[in-house]
PQR file with spaces between the fields and no chain letter, atoms N, CA, C, O and H, PARSE charges and radii, in Angstrom:
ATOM       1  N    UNK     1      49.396 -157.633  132.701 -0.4000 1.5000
ATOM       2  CA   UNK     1      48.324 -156.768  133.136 -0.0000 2.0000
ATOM       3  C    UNK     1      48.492 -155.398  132.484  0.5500 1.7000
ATOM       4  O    UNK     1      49.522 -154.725  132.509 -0.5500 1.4000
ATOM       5  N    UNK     2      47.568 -155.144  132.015 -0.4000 1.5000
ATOM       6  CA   UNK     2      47.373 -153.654  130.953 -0.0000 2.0000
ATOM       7  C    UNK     2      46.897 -152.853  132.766  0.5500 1.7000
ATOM       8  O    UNK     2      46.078 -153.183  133.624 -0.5500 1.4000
ATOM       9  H    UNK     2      46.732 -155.691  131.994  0.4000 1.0000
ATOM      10  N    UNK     3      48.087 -151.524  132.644 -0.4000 1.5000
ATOM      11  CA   UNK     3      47.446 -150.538  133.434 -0.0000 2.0000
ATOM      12  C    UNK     3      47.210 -149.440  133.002  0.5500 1.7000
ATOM      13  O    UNK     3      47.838 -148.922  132.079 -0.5500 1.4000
ATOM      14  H    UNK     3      48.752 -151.256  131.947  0.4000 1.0000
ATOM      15  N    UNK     4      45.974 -148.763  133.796 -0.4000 1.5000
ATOM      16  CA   UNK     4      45.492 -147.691  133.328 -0.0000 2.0000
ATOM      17  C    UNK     4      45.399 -146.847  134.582  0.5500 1.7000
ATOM      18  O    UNK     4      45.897 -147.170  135.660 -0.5500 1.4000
ATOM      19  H    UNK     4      45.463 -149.183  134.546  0.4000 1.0000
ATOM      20  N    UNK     5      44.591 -145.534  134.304 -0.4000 1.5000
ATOM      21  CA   UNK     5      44.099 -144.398  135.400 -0.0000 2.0000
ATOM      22  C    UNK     5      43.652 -145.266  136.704  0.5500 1.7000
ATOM      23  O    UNK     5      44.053 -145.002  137.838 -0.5500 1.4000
ATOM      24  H    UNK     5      44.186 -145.272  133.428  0.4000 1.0000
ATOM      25  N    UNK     6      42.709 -146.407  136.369 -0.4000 1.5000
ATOM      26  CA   UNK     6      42.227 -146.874  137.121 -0.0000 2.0000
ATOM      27  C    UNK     6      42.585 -148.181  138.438  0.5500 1.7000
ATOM      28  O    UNK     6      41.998 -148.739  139.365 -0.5500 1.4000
ATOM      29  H    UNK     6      42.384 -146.621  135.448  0.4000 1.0000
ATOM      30  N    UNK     7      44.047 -148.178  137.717 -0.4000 1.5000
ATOM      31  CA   UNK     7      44.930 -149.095  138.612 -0.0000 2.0000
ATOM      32  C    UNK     7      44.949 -148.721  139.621  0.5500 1.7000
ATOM      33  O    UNK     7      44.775 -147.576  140.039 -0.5500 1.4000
ATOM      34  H    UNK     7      44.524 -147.725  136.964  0.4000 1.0000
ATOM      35  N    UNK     8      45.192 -149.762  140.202 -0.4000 1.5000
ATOM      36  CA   UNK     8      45.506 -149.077  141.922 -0.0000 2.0000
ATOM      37  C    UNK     8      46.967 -148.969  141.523  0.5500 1.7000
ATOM      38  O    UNK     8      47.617 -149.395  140.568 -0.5500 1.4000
ATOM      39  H    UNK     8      45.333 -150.692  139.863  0.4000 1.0000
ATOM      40  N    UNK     9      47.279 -148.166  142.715 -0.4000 1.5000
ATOM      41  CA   UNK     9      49.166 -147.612  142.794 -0.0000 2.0000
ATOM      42  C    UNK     9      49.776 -148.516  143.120  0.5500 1.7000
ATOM      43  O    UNK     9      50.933 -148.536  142.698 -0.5500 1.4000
ATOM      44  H    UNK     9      46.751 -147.820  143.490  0.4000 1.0000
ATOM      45  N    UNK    10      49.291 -149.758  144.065 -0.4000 1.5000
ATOM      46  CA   UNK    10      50.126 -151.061  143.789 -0.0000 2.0000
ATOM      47  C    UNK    10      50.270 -151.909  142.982  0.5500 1.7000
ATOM      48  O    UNK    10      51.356 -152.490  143.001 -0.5500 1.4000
ATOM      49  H    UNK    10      48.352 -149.742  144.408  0.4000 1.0000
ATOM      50  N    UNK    11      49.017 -152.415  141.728 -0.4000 1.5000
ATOM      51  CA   UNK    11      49.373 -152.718  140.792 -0.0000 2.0000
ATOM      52  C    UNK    11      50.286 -152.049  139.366  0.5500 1.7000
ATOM      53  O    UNK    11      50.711 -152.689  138.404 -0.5500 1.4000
ATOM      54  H    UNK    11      48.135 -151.943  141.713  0.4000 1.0000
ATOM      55  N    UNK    12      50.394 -150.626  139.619 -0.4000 1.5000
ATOM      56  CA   UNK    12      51.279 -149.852  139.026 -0.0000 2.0000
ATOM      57  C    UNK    12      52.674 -150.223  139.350  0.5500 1.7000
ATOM      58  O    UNK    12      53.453 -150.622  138.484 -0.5500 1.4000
ATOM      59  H    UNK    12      50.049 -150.107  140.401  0.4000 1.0000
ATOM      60  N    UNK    13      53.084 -150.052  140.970 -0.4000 1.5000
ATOM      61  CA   UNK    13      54.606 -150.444  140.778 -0.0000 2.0000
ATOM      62  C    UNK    13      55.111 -151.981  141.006  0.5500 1.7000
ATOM      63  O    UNK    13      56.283 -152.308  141.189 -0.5500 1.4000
ATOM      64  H    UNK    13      52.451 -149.728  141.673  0.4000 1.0000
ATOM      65  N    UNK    14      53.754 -153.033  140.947 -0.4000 1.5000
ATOM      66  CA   UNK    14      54.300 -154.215  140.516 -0.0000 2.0000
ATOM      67  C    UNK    14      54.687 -154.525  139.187  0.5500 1.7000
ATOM      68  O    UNK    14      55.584 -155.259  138.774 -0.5500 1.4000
ATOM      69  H    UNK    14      52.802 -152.766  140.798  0.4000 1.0000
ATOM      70  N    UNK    15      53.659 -153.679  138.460 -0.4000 1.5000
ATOM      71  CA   UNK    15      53.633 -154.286  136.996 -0.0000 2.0000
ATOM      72  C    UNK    15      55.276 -153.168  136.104  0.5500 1.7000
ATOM      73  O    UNK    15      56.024 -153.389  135.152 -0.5500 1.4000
ATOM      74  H    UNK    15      52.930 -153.083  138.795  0.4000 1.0000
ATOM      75  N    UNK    16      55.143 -152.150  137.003 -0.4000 1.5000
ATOM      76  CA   UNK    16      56.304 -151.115  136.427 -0.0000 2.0000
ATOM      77  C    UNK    16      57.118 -150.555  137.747  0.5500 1.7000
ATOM      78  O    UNK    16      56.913 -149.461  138.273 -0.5500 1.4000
ATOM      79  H    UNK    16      54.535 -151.971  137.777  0.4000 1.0000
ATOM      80  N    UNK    17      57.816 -151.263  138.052 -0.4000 1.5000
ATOM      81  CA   UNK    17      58.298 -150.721  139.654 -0.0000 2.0000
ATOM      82  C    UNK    17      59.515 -149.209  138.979  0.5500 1.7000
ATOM      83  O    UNK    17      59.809 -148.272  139.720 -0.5500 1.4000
ATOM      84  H    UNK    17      57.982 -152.151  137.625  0.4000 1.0000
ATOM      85  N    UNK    18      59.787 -149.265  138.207 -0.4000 1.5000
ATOM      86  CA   UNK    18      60.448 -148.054  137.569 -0.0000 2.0000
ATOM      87  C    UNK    18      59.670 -146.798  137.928  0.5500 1.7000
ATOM      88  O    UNK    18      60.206 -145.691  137.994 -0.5500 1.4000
ATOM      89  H    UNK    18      59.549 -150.027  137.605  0.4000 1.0000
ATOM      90  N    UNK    19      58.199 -147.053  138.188 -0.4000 1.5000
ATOM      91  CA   UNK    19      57.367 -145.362  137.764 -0.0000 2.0000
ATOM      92  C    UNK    19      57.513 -145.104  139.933  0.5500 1.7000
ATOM      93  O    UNK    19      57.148 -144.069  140.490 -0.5500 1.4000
ATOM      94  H    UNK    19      57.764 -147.952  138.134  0.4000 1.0000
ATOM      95  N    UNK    20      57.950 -146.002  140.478 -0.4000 1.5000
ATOM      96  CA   UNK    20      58.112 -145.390  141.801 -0.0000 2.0000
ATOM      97  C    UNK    20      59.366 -144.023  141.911  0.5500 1.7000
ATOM      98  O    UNK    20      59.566 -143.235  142.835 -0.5500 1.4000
ATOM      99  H    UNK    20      58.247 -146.843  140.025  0.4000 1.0000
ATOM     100  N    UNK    21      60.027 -144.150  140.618 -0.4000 1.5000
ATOM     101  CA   UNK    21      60.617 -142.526  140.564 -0.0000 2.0000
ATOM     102  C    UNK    21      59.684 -141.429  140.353  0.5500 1.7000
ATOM     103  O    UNK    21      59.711 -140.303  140.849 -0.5500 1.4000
ATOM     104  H    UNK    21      59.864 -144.790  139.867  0.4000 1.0000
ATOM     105  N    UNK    22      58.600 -142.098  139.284 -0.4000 1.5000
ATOM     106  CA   UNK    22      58.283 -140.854  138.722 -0.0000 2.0000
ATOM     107  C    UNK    22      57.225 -140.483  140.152  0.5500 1.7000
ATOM     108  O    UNK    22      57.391 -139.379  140.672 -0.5500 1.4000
ATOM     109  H    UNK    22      58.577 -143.012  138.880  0.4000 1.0000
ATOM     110  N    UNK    23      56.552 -141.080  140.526 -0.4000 1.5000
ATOM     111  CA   UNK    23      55.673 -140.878  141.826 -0.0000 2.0000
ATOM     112  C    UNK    23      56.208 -140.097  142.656  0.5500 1.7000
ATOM     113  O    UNK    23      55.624 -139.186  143.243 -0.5500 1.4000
ATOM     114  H    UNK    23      56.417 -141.976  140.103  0.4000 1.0000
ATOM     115  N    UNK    24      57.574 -140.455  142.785 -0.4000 1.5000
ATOM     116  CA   UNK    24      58.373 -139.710  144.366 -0.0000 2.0000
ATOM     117  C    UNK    24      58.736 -138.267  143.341  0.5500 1.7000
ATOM     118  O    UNK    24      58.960 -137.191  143.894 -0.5500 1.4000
ATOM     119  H    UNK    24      58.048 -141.194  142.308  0.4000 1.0000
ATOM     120  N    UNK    25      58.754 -138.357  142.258 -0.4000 1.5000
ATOM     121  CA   UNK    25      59.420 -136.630  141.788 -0.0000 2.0000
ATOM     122  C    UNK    25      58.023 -135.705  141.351  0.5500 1.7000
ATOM     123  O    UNK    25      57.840 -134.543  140.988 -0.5500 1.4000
ATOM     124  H    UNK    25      58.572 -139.231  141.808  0.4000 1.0000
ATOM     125  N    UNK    26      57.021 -137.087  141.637 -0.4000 1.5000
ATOM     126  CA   UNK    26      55.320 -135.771  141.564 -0.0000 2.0000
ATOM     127  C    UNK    26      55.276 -135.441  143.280  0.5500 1.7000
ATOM     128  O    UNK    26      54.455 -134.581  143.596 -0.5500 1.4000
ATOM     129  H    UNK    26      57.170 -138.031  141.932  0.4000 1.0000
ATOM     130  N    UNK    27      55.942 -135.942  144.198 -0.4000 1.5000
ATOM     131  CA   UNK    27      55.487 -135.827  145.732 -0.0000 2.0000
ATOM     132  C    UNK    27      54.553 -136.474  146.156  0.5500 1.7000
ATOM     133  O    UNK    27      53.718 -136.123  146.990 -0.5500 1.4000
ATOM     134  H    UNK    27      56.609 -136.641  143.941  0.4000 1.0000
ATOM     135  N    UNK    28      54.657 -137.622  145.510 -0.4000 1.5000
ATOM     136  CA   UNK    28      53.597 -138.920  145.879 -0.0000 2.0000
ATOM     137  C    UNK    28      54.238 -140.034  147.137  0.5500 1.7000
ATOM     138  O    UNK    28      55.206 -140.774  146.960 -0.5500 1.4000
ATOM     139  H    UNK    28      55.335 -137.906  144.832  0.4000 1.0000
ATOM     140  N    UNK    29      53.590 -139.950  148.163 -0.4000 1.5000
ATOM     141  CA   UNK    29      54.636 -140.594  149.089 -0.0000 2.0000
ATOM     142  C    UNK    29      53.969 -142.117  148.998  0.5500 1.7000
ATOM     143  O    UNK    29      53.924 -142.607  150.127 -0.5500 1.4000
ATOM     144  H    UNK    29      52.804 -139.349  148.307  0.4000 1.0000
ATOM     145  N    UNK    30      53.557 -142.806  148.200 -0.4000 1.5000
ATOM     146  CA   UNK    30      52.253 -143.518  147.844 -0.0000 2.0000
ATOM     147  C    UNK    30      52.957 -144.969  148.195  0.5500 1.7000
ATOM     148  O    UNK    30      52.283 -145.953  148.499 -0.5500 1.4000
ATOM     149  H    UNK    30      53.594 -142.407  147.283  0.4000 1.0000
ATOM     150  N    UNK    31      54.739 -144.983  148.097 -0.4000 1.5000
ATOM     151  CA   UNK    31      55.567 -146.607  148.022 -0.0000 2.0000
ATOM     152  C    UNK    31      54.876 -147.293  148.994  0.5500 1.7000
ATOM     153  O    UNK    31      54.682 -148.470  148.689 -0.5500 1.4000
ATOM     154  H    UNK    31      55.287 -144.184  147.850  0.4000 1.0000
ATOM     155  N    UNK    32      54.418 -146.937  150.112 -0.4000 1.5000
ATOM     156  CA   UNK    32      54.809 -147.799  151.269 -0.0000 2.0000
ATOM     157  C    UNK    32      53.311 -147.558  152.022  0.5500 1.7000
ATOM     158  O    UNK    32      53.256 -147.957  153.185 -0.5500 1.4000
ATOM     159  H    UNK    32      54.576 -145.981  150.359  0.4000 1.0000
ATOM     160  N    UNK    33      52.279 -147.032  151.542 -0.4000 1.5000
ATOM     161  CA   UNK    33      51.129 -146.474  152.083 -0.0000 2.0000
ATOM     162  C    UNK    33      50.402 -147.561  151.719  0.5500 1.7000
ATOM     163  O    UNK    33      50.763 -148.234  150.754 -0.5500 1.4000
ATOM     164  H    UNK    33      52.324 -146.708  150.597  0.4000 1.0000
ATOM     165  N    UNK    34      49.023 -147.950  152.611 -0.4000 1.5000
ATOM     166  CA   UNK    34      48.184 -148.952  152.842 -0.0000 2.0000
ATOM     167  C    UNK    34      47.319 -148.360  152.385  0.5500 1.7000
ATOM     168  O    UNK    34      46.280 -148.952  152.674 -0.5500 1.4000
ATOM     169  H    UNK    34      48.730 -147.403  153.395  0.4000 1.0000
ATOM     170  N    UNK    35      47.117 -147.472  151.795 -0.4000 1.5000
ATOM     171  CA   UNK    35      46.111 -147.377  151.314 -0.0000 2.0000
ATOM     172  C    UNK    35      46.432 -147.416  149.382  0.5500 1.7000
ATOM     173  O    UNK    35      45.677 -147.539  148.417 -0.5500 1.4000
ATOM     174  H    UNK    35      47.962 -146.992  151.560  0.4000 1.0000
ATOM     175  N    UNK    36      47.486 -147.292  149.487 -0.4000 1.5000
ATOM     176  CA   UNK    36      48.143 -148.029  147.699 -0.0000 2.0000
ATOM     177  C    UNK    36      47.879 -148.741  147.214  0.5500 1.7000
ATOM     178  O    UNK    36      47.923 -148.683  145.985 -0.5500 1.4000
ATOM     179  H    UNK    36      48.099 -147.192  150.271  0.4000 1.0000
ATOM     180  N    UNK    37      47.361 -150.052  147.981 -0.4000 1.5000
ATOM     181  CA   UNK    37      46.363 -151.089  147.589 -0.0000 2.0000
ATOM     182  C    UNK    37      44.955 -150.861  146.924  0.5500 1.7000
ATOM     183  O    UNK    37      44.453 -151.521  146.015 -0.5500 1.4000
ATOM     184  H    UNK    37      47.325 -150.099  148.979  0.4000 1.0000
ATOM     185  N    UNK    38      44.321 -149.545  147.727 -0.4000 1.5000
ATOM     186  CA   UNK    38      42.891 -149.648  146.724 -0.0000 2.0000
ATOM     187  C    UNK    38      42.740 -148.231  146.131  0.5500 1.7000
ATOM     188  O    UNK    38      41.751 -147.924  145.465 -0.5500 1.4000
ATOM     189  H    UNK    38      44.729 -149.009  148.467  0.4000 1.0000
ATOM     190  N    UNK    39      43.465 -147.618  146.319 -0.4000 1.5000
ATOM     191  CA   UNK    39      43.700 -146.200  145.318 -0.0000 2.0000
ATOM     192  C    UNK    39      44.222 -146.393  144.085  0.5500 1.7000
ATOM     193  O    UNK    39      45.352 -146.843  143.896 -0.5500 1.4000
ATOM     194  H    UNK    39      44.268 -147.867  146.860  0.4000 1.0000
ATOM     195  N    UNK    40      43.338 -146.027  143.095 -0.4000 1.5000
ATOM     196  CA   UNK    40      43.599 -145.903  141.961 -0.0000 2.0000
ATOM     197  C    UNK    40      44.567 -144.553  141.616  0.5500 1.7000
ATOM     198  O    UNK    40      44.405 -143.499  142.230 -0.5500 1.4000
ATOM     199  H    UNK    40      42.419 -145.661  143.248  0.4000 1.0000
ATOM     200  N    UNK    41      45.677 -144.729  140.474 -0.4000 1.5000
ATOM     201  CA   UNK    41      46.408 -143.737  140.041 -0.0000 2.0000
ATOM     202  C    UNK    41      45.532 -142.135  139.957  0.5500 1.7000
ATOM     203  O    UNK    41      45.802 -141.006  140.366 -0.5500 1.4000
ATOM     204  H    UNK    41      45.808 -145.586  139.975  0.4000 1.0000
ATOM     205  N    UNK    42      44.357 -142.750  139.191 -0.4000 1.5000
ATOM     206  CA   UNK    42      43.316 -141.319  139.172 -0.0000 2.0000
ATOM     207  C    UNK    42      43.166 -140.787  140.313  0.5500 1.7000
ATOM     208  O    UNK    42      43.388 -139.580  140.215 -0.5500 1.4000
ATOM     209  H    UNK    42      44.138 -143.667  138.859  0.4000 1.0000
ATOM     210  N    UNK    43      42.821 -141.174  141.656 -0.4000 1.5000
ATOM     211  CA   UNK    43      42.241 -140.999  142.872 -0.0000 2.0000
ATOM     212  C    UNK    43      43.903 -139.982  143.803  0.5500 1.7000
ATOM     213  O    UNK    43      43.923 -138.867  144.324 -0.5500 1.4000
ATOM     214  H    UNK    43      42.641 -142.155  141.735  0.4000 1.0000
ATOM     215  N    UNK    44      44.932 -140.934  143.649 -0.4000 1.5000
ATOM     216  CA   UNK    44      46.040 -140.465  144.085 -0.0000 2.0000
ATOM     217  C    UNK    44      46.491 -139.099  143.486  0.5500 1.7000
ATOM     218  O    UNK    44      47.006 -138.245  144.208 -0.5500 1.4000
ATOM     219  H    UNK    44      44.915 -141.840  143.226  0.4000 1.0000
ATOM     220  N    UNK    45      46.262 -138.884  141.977 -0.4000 1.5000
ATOM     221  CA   UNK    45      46.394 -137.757  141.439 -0.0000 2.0000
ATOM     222  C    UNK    45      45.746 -136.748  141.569  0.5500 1.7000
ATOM     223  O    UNK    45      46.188 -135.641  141.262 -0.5500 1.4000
ATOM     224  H    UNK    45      45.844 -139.578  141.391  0.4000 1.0000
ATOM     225  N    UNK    46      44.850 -136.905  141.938 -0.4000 1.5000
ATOM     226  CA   UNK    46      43.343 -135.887  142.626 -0.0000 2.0000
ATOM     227  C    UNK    46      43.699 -135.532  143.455  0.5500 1.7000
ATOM     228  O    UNK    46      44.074 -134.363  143.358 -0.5500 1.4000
ATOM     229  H    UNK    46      44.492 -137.805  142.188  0.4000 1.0000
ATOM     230  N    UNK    47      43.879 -136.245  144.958 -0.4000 1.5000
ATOM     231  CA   UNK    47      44.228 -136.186  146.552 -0.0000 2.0000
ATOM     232  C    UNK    47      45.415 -135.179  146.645  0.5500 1.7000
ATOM     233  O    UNK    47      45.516 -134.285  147.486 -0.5500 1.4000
ATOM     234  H    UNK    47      43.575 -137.195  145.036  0.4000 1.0000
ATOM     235  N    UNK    48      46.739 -135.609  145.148 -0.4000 1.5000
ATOM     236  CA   UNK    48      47.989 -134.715  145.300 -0.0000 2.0000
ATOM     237  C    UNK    48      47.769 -133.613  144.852  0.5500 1.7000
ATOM     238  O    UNK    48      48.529 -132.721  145.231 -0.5500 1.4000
ATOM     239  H    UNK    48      46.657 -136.334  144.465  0.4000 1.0000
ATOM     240  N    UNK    49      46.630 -133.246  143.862 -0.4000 1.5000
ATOM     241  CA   UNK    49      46.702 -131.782  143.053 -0.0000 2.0000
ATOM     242  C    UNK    49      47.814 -132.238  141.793  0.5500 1.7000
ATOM     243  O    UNK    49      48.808 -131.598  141.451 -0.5500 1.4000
ATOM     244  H    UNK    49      46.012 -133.971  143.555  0.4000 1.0000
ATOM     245  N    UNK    50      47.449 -133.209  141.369 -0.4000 1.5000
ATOM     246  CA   UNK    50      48.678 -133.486  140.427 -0.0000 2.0000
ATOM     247  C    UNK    50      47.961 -133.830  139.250  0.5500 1.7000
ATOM     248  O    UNK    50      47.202 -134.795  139.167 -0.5500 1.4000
ATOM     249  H    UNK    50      46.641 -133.729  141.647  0.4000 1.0000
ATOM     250  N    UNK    51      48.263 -132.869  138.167 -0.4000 1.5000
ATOM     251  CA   UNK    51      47.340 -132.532  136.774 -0.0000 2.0000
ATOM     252  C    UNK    51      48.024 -133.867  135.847  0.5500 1.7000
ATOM     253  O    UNK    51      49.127 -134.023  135.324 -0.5500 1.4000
ATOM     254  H    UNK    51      48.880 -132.085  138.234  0.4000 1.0000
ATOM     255  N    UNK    52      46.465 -134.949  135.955 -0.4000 1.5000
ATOM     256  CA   UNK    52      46.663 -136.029  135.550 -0.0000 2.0000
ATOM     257  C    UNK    52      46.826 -136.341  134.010  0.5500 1.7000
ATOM     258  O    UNK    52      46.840 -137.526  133.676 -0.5500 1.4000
ATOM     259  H    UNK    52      45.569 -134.822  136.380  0.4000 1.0000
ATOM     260  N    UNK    53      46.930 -135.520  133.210 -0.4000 1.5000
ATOM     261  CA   UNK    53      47.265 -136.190  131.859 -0.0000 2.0000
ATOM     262  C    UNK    53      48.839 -136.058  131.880  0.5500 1.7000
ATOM     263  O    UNK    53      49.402 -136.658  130.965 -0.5500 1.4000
ATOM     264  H    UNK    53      46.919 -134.557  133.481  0.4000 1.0000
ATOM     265  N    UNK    54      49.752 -135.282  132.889 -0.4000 1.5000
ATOM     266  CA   UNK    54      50.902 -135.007  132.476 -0.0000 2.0000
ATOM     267  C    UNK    54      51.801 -136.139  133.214  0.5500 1.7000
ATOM     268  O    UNK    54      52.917 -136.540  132.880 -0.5500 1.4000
ATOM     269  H    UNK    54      49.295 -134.795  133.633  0.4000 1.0000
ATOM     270  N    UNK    55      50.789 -136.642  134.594 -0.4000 1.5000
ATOM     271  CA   UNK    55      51.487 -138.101  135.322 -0.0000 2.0000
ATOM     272  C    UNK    55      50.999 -139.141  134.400  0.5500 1.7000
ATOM     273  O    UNK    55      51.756 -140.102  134.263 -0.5500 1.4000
ATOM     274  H    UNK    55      49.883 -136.316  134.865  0.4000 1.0000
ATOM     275  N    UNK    56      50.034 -139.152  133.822 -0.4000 1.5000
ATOM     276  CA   UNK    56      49.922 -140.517  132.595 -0.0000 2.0000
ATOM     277  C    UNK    56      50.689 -140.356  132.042  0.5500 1.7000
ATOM     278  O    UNK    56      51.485 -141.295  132.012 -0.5500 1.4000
ATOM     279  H    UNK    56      49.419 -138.371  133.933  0.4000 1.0000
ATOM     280  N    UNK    57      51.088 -138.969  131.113 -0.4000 1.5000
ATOM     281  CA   UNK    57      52.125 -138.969  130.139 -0.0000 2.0000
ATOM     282  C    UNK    57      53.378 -139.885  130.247  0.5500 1.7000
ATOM     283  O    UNK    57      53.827 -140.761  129.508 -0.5500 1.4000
ATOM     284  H    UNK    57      50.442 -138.207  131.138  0.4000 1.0000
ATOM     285  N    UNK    58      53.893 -139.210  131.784 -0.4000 1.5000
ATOM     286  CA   UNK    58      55.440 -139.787  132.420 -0.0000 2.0000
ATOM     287  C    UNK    58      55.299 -141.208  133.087  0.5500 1.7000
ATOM     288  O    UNK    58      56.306 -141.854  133.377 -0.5500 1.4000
ATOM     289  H    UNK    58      53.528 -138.498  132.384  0.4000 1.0000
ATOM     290  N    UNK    59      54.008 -141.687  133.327 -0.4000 1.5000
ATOM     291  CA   UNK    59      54.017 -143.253  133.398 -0.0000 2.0000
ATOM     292  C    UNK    59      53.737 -143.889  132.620  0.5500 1.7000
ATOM     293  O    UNK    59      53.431 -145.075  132.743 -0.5500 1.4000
ATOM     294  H    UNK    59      53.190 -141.163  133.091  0.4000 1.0000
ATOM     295  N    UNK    60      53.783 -143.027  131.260 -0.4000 1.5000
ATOM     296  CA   UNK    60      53.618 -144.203  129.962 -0.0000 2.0000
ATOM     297  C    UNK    60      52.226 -144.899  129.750  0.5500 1.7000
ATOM     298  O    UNK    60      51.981 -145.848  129.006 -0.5500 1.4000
ATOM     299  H    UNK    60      54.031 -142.063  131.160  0.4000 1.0000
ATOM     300  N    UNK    61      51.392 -144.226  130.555 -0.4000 1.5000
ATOM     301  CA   UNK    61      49.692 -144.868  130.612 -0.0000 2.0000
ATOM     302  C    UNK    61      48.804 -144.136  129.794  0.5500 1.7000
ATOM     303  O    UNK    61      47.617 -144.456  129.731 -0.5500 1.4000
ATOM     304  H    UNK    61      51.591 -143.455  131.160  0.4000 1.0000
């Protein structure tokens, strides 16, 4: 599975369970949240105030 902005945050740390560091060192408490299922990386980065080309950068997306 190719991920992008538009992944949800659970298909992010299935497909790369490694980027659950980089999440917890943006202050993303996102591991264990029910709503991780239909939030996209874009959407989560919005909600945190977290300037999204520099969390693509560090998740390699």
């Amino acid at each position: 599975m190719v991920i992008t902005l538009d992944s949800s945050i659970a298909d992010l740390l299935r497909e790369k369970p490694e980027s659950a560091t980089i999440l917890q060192n943006f202050g993303m408490g996102c591991l264990g949240c029910a709503i991780a299922n239909n939030e996209s990386i874009r959407e989560a980065a919005m909600v945190h105030g977290i300037p999204l080309e520099e969390l693509a950068k560090k998740l390699g997306i």
